[in-house]
Every structure is written in C-alpha cells, then in structure tokens.
C-alpha positions as CSV (number, residue, x, y, z in Angstrom):
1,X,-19.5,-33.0,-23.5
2,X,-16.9,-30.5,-23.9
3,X,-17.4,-27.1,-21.7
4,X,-15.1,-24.7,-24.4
5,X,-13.1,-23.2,-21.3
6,X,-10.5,-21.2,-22.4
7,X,-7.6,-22.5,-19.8
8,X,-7.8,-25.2,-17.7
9,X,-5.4,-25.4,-14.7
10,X,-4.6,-29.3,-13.7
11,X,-4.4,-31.0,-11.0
12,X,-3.3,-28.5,-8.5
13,X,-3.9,-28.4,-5.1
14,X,-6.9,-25.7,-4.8
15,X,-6.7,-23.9,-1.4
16,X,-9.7,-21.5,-1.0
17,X,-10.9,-21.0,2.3
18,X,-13.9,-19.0,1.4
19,X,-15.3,-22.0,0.6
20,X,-13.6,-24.6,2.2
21,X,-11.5,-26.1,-0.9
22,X,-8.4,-27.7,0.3
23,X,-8.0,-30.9,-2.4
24,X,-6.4,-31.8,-5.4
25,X,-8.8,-30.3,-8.2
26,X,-9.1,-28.8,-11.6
27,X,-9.7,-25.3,-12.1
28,X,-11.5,-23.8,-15.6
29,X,-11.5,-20.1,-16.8
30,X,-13.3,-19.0,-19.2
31,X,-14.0,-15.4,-20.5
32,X,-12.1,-14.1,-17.7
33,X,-13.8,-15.8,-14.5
34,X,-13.7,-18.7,-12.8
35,X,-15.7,-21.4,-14.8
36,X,-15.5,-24.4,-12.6
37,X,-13.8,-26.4,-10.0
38,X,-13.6,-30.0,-9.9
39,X,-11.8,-33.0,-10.8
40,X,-10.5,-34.2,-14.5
41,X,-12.5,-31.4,-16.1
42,X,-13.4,-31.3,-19.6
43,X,-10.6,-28.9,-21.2
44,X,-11.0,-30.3,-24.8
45,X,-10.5,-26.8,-27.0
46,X,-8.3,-25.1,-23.6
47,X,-5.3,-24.3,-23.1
48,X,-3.9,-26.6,-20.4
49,X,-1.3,-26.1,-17.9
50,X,-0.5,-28.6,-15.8
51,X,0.5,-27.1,-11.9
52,X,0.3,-30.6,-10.4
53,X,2.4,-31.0,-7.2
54,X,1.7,-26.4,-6.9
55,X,-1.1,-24.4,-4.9
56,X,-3.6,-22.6,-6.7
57,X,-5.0,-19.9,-4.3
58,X,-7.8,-17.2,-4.7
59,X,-5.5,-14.1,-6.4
60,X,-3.3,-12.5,-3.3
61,X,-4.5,-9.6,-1.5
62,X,-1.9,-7.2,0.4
63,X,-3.8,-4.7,2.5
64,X,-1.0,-2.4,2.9
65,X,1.3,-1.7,0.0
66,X,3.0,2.1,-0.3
67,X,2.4,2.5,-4.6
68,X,1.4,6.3,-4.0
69,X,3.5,9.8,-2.7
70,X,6.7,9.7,-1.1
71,X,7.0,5.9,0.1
72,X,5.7,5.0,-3.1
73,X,7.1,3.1,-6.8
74,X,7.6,4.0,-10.0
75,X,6.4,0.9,-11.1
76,X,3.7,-0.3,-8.5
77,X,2.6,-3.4,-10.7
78,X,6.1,-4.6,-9.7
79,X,4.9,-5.0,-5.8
80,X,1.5,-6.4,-7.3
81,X,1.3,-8.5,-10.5
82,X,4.3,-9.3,-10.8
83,X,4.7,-10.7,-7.1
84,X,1.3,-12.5,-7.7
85,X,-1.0,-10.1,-6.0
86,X,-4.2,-9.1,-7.8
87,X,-5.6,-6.9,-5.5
88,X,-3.8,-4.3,-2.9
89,X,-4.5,-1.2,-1.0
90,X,-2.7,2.0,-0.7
91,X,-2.4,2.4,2.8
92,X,-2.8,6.5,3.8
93,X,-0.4,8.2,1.0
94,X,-3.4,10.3,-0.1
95,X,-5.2,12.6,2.9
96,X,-8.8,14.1,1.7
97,X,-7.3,17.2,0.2
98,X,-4.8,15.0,-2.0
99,X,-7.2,12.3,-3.1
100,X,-8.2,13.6,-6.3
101,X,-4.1,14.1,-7.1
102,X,-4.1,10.2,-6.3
103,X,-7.0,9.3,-8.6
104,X,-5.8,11.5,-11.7
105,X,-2.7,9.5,-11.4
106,X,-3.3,6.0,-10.1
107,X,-6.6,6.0,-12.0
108,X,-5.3,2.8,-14.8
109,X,-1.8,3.0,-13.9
110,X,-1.8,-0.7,-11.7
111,X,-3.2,-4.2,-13.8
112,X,-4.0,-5.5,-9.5
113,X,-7.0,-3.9,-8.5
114,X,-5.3,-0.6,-6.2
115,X,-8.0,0.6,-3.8
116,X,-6.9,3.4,-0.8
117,X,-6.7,4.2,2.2
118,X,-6.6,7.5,3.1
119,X,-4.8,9.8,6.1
120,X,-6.0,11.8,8.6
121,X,-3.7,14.3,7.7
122,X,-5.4,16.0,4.4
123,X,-2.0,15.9,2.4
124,X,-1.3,12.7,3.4
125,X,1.3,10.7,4.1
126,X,4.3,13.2,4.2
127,X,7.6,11.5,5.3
128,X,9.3,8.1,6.3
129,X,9.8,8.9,9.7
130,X,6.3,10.7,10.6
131,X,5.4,12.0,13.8
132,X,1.5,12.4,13.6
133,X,1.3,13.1,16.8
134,X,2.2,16.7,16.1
135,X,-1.0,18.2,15.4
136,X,0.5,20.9,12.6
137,X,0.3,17.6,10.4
138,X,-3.2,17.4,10.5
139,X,-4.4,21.6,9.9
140,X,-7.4,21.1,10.7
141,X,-10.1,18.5,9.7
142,X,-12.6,19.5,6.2
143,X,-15.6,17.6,7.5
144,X,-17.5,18.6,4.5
145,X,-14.7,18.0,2.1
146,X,-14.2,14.3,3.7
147,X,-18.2,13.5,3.3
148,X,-18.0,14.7,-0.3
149,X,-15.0,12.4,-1.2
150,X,-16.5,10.0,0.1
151,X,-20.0,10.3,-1.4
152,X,-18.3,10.2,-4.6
153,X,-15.5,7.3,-4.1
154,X,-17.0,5.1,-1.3
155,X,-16.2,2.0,-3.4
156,X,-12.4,3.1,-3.3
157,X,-11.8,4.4,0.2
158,X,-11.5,1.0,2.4
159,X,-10.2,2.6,5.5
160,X,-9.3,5.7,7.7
161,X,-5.7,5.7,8.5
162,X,-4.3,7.4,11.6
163,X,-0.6,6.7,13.6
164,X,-1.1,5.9,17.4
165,X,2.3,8.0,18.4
166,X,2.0,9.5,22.1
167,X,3.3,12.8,21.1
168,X,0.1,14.0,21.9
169,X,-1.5,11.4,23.8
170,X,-4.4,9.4,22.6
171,X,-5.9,12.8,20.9
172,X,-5.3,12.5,17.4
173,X,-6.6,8.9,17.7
174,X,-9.6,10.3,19.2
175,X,-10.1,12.3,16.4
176,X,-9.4,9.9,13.8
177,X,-12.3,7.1,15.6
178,X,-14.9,10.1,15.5
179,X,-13.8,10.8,11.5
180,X,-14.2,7.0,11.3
181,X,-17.3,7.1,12.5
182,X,-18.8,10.1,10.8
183,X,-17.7,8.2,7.5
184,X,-18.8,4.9,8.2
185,X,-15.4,3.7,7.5
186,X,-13.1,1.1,9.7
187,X,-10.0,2.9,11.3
188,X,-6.7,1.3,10.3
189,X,-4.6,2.1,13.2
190,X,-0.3,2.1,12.9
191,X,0.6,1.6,16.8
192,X,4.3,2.3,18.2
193,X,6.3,5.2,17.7
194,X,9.4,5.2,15.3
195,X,11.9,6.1,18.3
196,X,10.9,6.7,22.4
197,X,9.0,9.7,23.4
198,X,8.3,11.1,26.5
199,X,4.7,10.3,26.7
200,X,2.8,7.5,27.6
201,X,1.8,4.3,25.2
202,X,-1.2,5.3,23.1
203,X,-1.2,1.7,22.3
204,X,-3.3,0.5,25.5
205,X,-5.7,3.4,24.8
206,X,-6.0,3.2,21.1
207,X,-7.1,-0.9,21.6
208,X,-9.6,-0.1,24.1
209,X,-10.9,2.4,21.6
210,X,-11.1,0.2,18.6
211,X,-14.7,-1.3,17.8
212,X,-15.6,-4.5,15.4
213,X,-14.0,-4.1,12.3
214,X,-11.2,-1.7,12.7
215,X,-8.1,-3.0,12.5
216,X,-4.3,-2.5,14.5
217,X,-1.4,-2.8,11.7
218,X,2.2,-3.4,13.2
219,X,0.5,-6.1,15.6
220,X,4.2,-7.4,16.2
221,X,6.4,-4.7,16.2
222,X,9.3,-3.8,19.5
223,X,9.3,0.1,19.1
224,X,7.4,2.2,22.0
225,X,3.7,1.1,22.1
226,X,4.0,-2.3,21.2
227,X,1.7,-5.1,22.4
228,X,3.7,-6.8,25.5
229,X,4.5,-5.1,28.8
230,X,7.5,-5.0,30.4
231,X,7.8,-8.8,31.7
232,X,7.0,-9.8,27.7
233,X,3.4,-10.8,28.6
234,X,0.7,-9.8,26.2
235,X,-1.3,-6.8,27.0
236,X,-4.9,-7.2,28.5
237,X,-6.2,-4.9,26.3
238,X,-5.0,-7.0,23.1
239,X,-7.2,-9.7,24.1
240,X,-10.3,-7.6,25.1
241,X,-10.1,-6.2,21.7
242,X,-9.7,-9.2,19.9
243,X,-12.8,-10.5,21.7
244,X,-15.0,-7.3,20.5
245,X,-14.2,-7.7,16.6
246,X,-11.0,-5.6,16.6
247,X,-8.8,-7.0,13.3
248,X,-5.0,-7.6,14.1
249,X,-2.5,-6.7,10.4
250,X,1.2,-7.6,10.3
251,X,1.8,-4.9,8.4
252,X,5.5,-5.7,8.3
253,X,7.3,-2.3,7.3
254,X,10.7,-1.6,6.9
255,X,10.4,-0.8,11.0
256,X,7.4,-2.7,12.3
257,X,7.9,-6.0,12.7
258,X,10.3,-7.4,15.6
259,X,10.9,-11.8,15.6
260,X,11.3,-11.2,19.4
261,X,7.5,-9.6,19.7
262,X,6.1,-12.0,17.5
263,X,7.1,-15.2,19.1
264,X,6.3,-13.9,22.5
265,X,2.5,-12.8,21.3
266,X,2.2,-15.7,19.5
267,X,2.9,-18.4,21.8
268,X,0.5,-16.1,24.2
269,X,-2.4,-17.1,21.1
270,X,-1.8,-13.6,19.6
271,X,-2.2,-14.5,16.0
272,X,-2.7,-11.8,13.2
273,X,-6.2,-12.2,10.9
274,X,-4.5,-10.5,8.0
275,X,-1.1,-10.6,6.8
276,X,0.3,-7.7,4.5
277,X,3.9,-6.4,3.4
278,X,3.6,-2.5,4.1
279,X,6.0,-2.8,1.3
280,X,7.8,0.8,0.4
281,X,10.8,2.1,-1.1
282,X,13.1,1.5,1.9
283,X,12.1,-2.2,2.1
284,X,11.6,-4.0,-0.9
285,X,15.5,-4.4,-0.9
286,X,14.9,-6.1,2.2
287,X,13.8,-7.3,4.9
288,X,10.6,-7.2,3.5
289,X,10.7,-8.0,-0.3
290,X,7.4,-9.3,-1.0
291,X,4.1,-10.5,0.2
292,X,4.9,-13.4,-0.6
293,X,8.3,-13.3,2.0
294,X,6.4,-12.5,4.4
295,X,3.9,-15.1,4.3
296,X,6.8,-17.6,4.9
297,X,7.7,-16.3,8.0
298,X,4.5,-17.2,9.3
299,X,5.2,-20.6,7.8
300,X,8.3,-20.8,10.4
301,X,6.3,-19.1,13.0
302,X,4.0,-21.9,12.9
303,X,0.7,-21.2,10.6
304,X,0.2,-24.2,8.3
305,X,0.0,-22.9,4.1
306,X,-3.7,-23.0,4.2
307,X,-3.8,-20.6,7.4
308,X,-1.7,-18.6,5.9
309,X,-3.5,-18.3,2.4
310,X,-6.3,-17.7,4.5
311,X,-4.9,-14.6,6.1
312,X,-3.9,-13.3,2.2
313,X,-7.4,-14.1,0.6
314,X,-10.3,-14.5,2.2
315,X,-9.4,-12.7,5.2
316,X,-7.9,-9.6,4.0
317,X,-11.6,-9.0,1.2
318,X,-13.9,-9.7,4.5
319,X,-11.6,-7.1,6.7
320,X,-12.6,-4.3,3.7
321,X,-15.9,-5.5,2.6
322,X,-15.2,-6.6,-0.9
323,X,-15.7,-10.4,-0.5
324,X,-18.5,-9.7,-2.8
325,X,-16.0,-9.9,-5.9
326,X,-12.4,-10.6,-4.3
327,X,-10.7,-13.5,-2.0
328,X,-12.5,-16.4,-3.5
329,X,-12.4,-18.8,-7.1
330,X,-16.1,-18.8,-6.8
331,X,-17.5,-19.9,-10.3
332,X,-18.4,-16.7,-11.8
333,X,-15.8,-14.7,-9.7
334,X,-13.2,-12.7,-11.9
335,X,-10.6,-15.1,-12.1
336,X,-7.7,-13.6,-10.3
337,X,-5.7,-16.8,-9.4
338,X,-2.0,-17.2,-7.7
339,X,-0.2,-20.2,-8.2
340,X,2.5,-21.2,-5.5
341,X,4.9,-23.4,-4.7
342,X,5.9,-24.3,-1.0
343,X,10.0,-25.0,-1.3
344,X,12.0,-26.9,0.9
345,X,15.0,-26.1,1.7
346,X,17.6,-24.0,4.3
347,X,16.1,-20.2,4.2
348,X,16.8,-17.1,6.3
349,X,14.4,-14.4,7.4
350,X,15.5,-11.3,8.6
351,X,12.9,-8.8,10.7
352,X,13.3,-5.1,10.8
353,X,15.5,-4.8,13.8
354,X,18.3,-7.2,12.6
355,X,17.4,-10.2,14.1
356,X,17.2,-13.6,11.6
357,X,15.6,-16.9,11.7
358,X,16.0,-20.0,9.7
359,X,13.0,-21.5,8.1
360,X,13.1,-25.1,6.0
361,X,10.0,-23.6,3.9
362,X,8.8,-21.0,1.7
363,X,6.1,-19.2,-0.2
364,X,7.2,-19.1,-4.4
365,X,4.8,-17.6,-6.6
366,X,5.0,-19.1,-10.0
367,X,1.8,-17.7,-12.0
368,X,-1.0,-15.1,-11.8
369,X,-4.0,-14.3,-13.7
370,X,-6.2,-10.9,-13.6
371,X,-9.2,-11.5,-14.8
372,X,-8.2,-14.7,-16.5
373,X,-4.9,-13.5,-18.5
374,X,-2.1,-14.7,-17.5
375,X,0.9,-12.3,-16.4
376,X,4.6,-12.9,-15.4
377,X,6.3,-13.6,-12.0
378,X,9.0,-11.4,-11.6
379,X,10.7,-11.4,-8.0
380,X,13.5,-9.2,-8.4
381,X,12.3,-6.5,-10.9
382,X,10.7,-4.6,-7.8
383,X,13.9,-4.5,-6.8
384,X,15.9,-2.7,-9.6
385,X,17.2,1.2,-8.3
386,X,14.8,2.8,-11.1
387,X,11.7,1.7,-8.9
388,X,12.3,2.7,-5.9
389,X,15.3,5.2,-5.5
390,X,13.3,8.4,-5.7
391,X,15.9,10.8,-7.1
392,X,15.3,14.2,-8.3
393,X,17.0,14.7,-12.0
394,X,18.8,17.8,-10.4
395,X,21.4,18.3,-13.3
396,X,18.9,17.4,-16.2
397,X,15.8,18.1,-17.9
398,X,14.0,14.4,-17.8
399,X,13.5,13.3,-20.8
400,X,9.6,13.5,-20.4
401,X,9.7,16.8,-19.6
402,X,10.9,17.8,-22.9
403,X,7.9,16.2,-24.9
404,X,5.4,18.1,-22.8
405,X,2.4,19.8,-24.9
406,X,2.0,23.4,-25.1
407,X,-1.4,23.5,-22.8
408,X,1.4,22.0,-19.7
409,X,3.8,24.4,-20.4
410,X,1.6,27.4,-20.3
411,X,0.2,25.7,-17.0
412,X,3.7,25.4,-15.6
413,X,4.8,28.9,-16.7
414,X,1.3,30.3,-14.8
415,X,2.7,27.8,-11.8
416,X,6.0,29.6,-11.6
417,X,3.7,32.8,-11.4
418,X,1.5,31.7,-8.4
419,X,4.9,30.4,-6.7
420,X,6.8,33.6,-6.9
421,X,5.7,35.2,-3.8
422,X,5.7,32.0,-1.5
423,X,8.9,31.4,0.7
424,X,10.2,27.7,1.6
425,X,13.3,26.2,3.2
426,X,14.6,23.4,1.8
427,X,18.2,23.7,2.0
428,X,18.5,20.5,0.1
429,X,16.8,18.1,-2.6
430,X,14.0,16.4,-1.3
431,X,14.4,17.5,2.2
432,X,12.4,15.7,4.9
433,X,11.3,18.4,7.3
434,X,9.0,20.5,5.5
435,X,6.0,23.4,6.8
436,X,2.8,21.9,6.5
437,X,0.9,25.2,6.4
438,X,3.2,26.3,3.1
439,X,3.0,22.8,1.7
440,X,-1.0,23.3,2.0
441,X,-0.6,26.8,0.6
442,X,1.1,25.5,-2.6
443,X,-1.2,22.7,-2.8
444,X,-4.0,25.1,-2.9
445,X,-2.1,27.1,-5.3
446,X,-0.8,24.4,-8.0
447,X,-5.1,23.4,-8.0
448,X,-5.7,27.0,-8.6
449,X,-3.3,27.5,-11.8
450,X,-4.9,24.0,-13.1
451,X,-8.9,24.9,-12.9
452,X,-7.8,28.3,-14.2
453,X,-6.0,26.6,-16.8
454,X,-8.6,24.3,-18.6
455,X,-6.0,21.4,-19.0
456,X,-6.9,18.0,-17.0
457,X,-5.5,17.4,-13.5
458,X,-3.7,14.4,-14.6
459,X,-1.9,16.2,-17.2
460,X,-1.0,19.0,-14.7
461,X,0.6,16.4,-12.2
462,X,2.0,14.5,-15.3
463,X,3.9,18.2,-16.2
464,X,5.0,18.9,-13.0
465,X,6.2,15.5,-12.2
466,X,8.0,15.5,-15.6
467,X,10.1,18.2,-14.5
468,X,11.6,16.6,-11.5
469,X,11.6,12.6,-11.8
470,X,13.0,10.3,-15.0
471,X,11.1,7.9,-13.8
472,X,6.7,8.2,-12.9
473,X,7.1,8.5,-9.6
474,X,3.5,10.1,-8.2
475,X,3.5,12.7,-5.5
476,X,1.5,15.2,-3.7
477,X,2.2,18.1,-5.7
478,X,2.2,20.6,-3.1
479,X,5.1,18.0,-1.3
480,X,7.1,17.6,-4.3
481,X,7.2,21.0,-4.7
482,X,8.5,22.3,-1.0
483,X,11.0,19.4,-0.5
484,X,13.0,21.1,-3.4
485,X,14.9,24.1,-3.1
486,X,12.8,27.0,-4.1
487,X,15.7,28.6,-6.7
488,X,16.1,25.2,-8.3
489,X,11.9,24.5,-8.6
490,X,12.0,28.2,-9.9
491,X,14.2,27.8,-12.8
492,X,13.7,24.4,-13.7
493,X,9.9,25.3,-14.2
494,X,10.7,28.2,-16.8
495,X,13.4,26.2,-18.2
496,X,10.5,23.2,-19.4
497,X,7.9,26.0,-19.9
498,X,10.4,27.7,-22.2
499,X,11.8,24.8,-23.7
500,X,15.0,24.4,-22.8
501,X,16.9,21.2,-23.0
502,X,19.2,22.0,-19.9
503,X,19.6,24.1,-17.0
504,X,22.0,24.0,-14.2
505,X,21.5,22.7,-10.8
C-alpha cells in the first residue's frame, strides 16, 4: 500500500547514533519530517533519489560557528546550509547588553537553525585577538539585565561563554561559573591564551572548576594553558573532569587547534565528545574551511565515520539540551538530513600552527534538507572575499545606504546628534584597540536615539550598517561605531541622512 511520501532517499547507508542505526536503509520525508526508516520503502507518488554507496546522517550540528559581530559573515548560510549543517550556534558575539542587536538582525536571516551563545563581556565579543582577562572588558556584570534576557530567550541562549586567559588569574572564570550558575546555563569555557603571559595557567584551575555539563572548547590547542604539561603528558585535572560530566569541544579556530597536542592527548584516551569548526572570517580560507574538514581530521586521527557523526549529531543536541527536536531522523523529527560521502584518496590537513598531515579519507557533503527541502552544497562559496573580508566602504556611499527610508535617516541624523559630544580614537578604519567604557557609552546612546525614534531596532542597525558595509555584515553598533574614525562616522552619517550620493574619505 503506497505511504504518499513526498521523497524517498535509497539505499543509503543511515548512520544515527541516537538510535543506534548504522545499516543500509531507506529514508521517507514527508511534509517536512522524517516519515520512516527501513528497507525498500514504498516511494510510489515520491520523488526518489538514489544515494546508494553515500551516508545519510541526522542534519550536522556545529556548536561553535562565528555568523554574528566582528568574527562574523555576510552570508552565514554559507558556513551552514550550504556546508550541510542544519543547526549551529553563535558562540559569544553577543554579551547581554548586545543581545537584542543580535536578535533584530539574526532573527530570519540563517535557513540552519542559529541559536547563541552569549559573553560574559555585555558587548560581546569585541576583537580577534581578545584578552578577557582584562577586567575593563567585562564593566561590570547587569545581574538583573542577564535574568531578564534570559527569562525572555531561554530557548535561544545555549551557553555562557567566558575565555580562561591568566591575565587575571582564574577570576574572571570565577565569575563567569557563578553567572553560569545564577542562570542555570552550562559554561562554555575557551582555555589557552593567544600569546604567553606572565601569569600562571588558568587552565588547571578552570577544569577543576567545571561541573557536569559544561564544556572546555580548544581541548587540543599548543598556546599557554593547554592540556599537557611540560613532559607532553595529559594533565590530571583533564581526566578528573572528564570523570565528573565536564564536555571536551574541538573548537578548531583559526588558533586553537595544534596536530602535535592532539595526538599526544589522544593516544593518552583524551577524545573530544563534540566536534565543531569555530569557523570565522580569518579561517574559512583555511585551515579550517568547514565542519565538514574538520571532521576528517578526526578520520586520520583515528575515530571511525560513525564516531565521528556521532560527535556532529547526537552529541553536540545532548551537550545543549535540544535533543528533543535536533540530532536524530526520528520519525516525526523535522527532517534536517546531511548526506555524505567518505572519499578516498591522498588529502592534506593543515592545523593552525602550520604543521600538516596526510589523510587517505575524507568527509564530502553532497545534500542537505531543512525541514525536508532540499538545498545546495556549496564548498567554496563561503570562501568568496564578499563574505568574509569585512571592509568598510571608506570612499563610497554603499549602495544600501542610498535606498534608506525617511524614518532611518531622521534616526541617523538624531544619531549624529547624540554623537557629537563623545570623543574616540581610532586613528584608522576598523581599528582593533578600542575603550570599552566609550564603546558602552555609544551603545547606550545609538539605543537611546532609536526608542526615542519610534522606528524598529532592526531597521536602526540595518541604517547604520548601511552606511558603512556593501555587504550585511552585522555588528554591535556601539563597536562599529568606535572602530571608525570619528570625522569619517561624522560625515558619512549626515551625508546618508541628507542624501548624498558621495562624500570623501
């Protein structure tokens, strides 16, 4: 009797380790989820497609993927969809006082599912090279402000991010575990410093710290603070943690992942539970690329495909407690499905400090579907300049700006107005060392001109962002804003309020 499924993938090999499916086996869509699984099913009236000899996995989930502020893409769908994950995480670009900036403009921009993560810091994440250790980056922590976010977007916030540098010591981490705590939220934990300090490791103290269910990204990294001691042997307090519940993330990064440290830890039975990209703008050119890269080094490090889809599904949903509608091809389930091919071949892997292995397999996504439509693979789009190359249009008016309605140049011509009085130094075009305390001033400000306003918040962001980006790049606006030159932010905001088509740099 026919079932009237409206596609019917055949005879691949289903891997889905939430429920144990490793065999060759049908699998039926229909109205969006998951229909069936099972051998020669019924697809009389479907739409077949035959993916005998691929893997069809549960859609893939990447924990940590940079689509929001100043690490982030134009085009985030390129790091997700189009690389066959269905379901990632935004791993700290938003702080508390910057989330709602991130909703207005994330809210429907991604076909993946995008939940957050949000940083300590309430701005967020500020720079590439962050020292969170200094405590100017955190100004203070809004416990009230943090318990009404959360209230209202529980479902959305995943995790509490906070950087174990020991500029400080283990204090900041200290504070981040209580804010964990207060929120009833897991602490997602970035150990290792970006270059040597002259304190101690937080590393050893940030492990023994961790409870059941938070989670330590970088696991194999070779900066300060990384998980082996001098003599290369694990450190104790990698395995104590492990044994209370404590979640180990590859979190790969463009400087967090070291071939050296990981063969070392893993031969010691250091293995990660989750595997994620940390892709950003100064990676997806490489080494990183993709999730999907990255899941083939663990193929030459030693996990078998299923292990790895493991650590990419099922894994990564239980880590942030939606396993209730991601991870799995459960009948009924959305129907976010990957298919892959394993190729064989001669392939080299590079980690972030240079070094490069050979592997004789890899991960090749072929297909994805969101909620049972079908979407294209693209491998390289992610990688076109456009998506990533954050440029300011310095010597033009972008083209958005110049369609702007009248409601967002009255806002940005009031914007200008609140500005006028506030002194920055940034003696260049997106300048990296920026004042936190004037950063949160125009933060406070920019919100200020927008209630006052009437228009929506997404339309403010949308104007401001107009005026400095061709492409939608989304930003803190208070960030945006003080990593620019004040003379240039000056006039090119009464040059769009006004109208004008040009204005010099």
């Amino acid at each position: 009797m026919a079932q009237g499924f409206d596609t019917v993938l055949k005879g691949g090999r289903v891997i889905d380790p939430a429920q144990a499916i490793n065999a060759i086996n049908d699998v039926a869509i229909k109205d969006g989820r998951v229909a069936a699984i099972g051998k020669n099913l019924d697809a009389t009236g479907a739409e077949v497609i035959d993916v005998s000899g691929e893997l069809v996995t549960p859609g893939l989930i990447d924990i940590h993927v940079h689509v929001y502020g100043i690490l982030g893409f134009a085009w985030p769908d390129r790091v997700g969809i189009t690389q066959g994950v269905t379901t990632y995480v935004e791993p700290g670009g938003p702080g508390v006082s910057t989330y709602r900036e991130y909703k207005a403009l994330t809210r429907d921009l991604t076909v993946a599912n995008l939940y957050c993560g949000t940083y300590i810091s309430p701005i967020g994440i500020t720079s590439g090279e962050i020292v969170d250790g200094d405590l100017r980056a955190i100004i203070g922590l809004p416990l009230i402000e943090w318990l009404d976010v959360m209230g209202e977007n529980r479902d959305d916030i995943r995790y509490l991010k906070v950087g174990a540098f020991s500029t400080y010591g283990s204090g900041v981490v200290k504070m981040a575990k209580g804010l964990a705590e207060i929120l009833n939220l897991p602490l997602y934990v970035h150990i290792g410093d970006f270059v040597k300090s002259d304190g101690p490791a937080v590393t050893p103290v940030t492990l023994d710290m961790a409870q059941r269910g938070d989670m330590i990204t970088h696991i194999y990294h070779s900066n300060p603070g990384n998980i082996l001691d001098p003599d290369g042997r694990v450190l104790p307090e990698v395995y104590a943690a492990e044994k209370r519940g404590v979640l180990f993330d590859v979190g790969f990064g463009a400087y967090n992942f070291s071939f050296v440290t990981a063969e070392k830890a893993y031969a010691q039975g250091v293995v990660p539970h989750v595997i994620s990209s940390d892709l950003q703008q100064v990676n997806v050119t490489g080494p990183t690329y993709s999730l999907a890269n990255v899941m083939s080094i663990f193929l030459q490090l030693g996990l078998t495909p299923e292990q790895v889809i493991e650590r990419v599904t099922i894994n990564a949903a239980r880590a942030l407690s939606f396993d209730d509608r991601h991870g799995t091809l459960h009948p009924g389930r959305a129907a976010d499905i990957t298919v892959l091919r394993v190729e064989d071949g001669e392939f080299e892997f590079a980690d972030t400090q240079g070094n490069r292995r050979t592997g004789n397999q890899r991960f090749m996504p072929l297909m994805v579907f969101k909620d049972g439509r079908r979407h294209t693979i693209d491998m390289e789009i992610a990688q076109e300049v456009d998506n990533w190359s954050m440029q300011i249009a310095s010597d033009h008016i972008p083209d958005a700006a110049l369609h702007l309605n009248a409601g967002q140049k009255e806002f940005l011509r009031d914007l200008a107005g609140a500005l006028a009085n506030l002194e920055w130094n940034a003696p260049d075009f997106n300048t990296m060392e920026i004042g936190m305390e004037v950063a949160m001033a125009v933060h406070r400000r920019f919100h200020a001109v927008q209630a006052a306003s009437g228009i929506p918040l997404q339309q403010a962001l949308r104007a401001l962002l107009a005026c400095l980006f061709d492409c939608p790049f989304t930003y803190q606006a208070g960030i945006a804003i003080v990593r620019q030159p004040k003379g240039f932010i000056m006039e090119r905001l009464a040059a769009v309020s006004n109208g004008h088509a040009q204005v010099a740099a």
